[in-house]
C-alpha positions in Angstrom: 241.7 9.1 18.8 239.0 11.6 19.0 238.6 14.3 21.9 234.8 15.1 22.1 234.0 19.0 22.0 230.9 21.0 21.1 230.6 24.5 18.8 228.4 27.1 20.2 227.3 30.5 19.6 226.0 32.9 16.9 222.6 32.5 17.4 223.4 29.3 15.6 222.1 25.4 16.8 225.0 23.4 19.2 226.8 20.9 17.5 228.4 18.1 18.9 231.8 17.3 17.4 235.1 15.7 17.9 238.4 17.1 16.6 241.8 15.1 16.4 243.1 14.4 19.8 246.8 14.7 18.8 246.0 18.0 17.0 243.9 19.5 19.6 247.1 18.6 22.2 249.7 20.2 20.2 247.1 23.5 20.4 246.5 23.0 23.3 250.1 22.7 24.9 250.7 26.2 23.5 250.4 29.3 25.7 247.2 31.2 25.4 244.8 28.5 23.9 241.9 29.8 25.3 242.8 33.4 23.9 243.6 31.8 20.3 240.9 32.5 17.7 241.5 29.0 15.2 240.1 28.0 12.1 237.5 25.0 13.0 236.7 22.8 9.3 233.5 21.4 9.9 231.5 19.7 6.7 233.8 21.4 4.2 233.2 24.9 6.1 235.9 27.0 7.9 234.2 28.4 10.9 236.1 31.2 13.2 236.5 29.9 17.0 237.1 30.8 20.2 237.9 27.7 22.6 236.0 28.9 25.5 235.6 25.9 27.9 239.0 23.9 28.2 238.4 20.3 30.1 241.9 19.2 31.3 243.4 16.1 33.0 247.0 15.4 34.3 248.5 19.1 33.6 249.0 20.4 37.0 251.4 17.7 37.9 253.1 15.5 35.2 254.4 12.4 36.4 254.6 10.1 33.0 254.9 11.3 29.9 251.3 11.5 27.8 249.5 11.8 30.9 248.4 15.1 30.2 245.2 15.2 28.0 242.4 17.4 27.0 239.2 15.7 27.6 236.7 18.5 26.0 236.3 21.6 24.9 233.7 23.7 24.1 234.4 26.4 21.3 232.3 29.8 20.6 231.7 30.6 17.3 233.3 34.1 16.3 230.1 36.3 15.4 229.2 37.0 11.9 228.4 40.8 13.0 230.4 41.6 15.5 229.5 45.0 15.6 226.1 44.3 16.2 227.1 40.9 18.3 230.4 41.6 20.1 232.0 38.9 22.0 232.4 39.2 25.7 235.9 38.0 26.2 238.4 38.0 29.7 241.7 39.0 28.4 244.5 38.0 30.6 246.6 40.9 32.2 250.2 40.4 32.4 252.3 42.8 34.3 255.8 44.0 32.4 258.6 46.2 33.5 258.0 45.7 37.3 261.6 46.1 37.9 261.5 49.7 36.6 258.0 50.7 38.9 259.7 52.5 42.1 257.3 50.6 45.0 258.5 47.1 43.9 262.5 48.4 43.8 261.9 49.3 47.2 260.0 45.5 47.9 256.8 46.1 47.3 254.7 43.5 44.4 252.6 44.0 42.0 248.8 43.1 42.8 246.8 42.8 39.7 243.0 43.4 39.8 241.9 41.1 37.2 244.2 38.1 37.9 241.2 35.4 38.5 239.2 35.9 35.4 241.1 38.7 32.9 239.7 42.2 32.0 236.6 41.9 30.6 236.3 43.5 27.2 233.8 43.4 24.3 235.3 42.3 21.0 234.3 43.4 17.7 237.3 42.8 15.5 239.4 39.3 15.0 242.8 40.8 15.7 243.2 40.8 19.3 246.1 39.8 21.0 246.6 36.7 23.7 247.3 39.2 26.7 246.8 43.1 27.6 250.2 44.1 29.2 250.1 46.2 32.3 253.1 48.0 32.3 254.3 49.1 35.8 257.0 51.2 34.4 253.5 53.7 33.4 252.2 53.4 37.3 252.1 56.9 39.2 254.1 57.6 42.1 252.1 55.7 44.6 252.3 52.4 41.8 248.9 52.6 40.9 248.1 51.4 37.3 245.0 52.8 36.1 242.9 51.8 33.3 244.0 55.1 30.9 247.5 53.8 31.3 246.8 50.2 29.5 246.4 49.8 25.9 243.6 48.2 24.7 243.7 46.3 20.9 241.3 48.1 18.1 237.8 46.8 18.4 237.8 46.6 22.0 236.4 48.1 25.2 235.8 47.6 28.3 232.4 45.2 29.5 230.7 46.4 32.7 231.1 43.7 35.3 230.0 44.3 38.9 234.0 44.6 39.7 234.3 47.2 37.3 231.3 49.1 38.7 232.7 48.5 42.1 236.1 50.0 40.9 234.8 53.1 39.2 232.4 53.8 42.4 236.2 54.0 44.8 237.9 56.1 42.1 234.5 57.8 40.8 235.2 58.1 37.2 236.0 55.5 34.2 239.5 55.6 34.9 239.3 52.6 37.4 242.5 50.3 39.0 244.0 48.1 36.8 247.6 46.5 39.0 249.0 48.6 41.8 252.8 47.8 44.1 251.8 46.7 47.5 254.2 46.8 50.1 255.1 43.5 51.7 
């Protein structure tokens, strides 16, 4: 009844665990797992996580009921300095308020730049949220959203990724693309 998973990070050893399997599927199940930082109880000791690696069986297409499974995770410790130790993280960006963005009344949809992997920030404090929203209704005339326009949580910045570098070199400042309406 055990799923196995292992605890990483901090500077700290690995450890090998397991963690309830009908606990870690009702977490699981929920949207944004993987942005969720949980409380992990290990040995009496509550240890701030981040489930970084998500093993997964039977969720793309769900023929029977229970099926679906996780199979292992692997969770990142949340650092004890954070300042000193922040956590590279790939926040998901959602689009909102495409409807109101003039290029996608006229047809046009919404490419966003960081759909693969998320923006990827450095984290230094716990309360970040599951998602950045990009909001289109803040895109300029062409529909270009740009990286001023999007609000990132407190304790957060932007990590320097060969995307990003290849983004700032086009534009030619820090103000890079973040989403912008394509015509069909």
């Amino acid at each position: 009844g055990n799923t196995p998973c292992a605890l990483q990070g901090d500077r700290l050893p690995n450890i090998p665990l397991s963690v309830c399997s009908e606990e870690l599927m009702a977490l699981a199940a929920k949207p944004y797992f993987e942005t969720t930082l949980l409380d992990l109880e290990l040995d009496g000791e509550i240890t701030r996580v981040l489930p970084r690696i998500v093993d997964r069986t039977g969720f793309e297409s769900v023929s029977r009921v229970g099926e679906a499974r996780v199979t292992h995770v692997t969770f990142r410790r949340w650092p004890r300095d954070p300042v000193r130790h922040p956590v590279e993280f790939d926040m998901p960006l959602l689009e909102t308020n495409e409807e109101k963005c003039a290029q996608v009344k006229n047809g046009a949809y919404v490419h966003n730049m960081f759909t693969q992997n998320g923006l990827p920030l450095l984290l230094t404090a716990e309360g970040f949220p599951p998602f950045l929203a990009a909001d289109m209704s803040r895109a300029d005339a062409k529909g270009d959203l740009r990286m001023d326009q999007v609000e990132l949580p407190a304790g957060a910045s932007v990590r320097m990724t060969p995307l990003i570098r290849s983004l700032m070199r086009q534009k030619g400042d820090e103000n890079f693309l973040v989403a912008r309406a394509k015509r069909i």
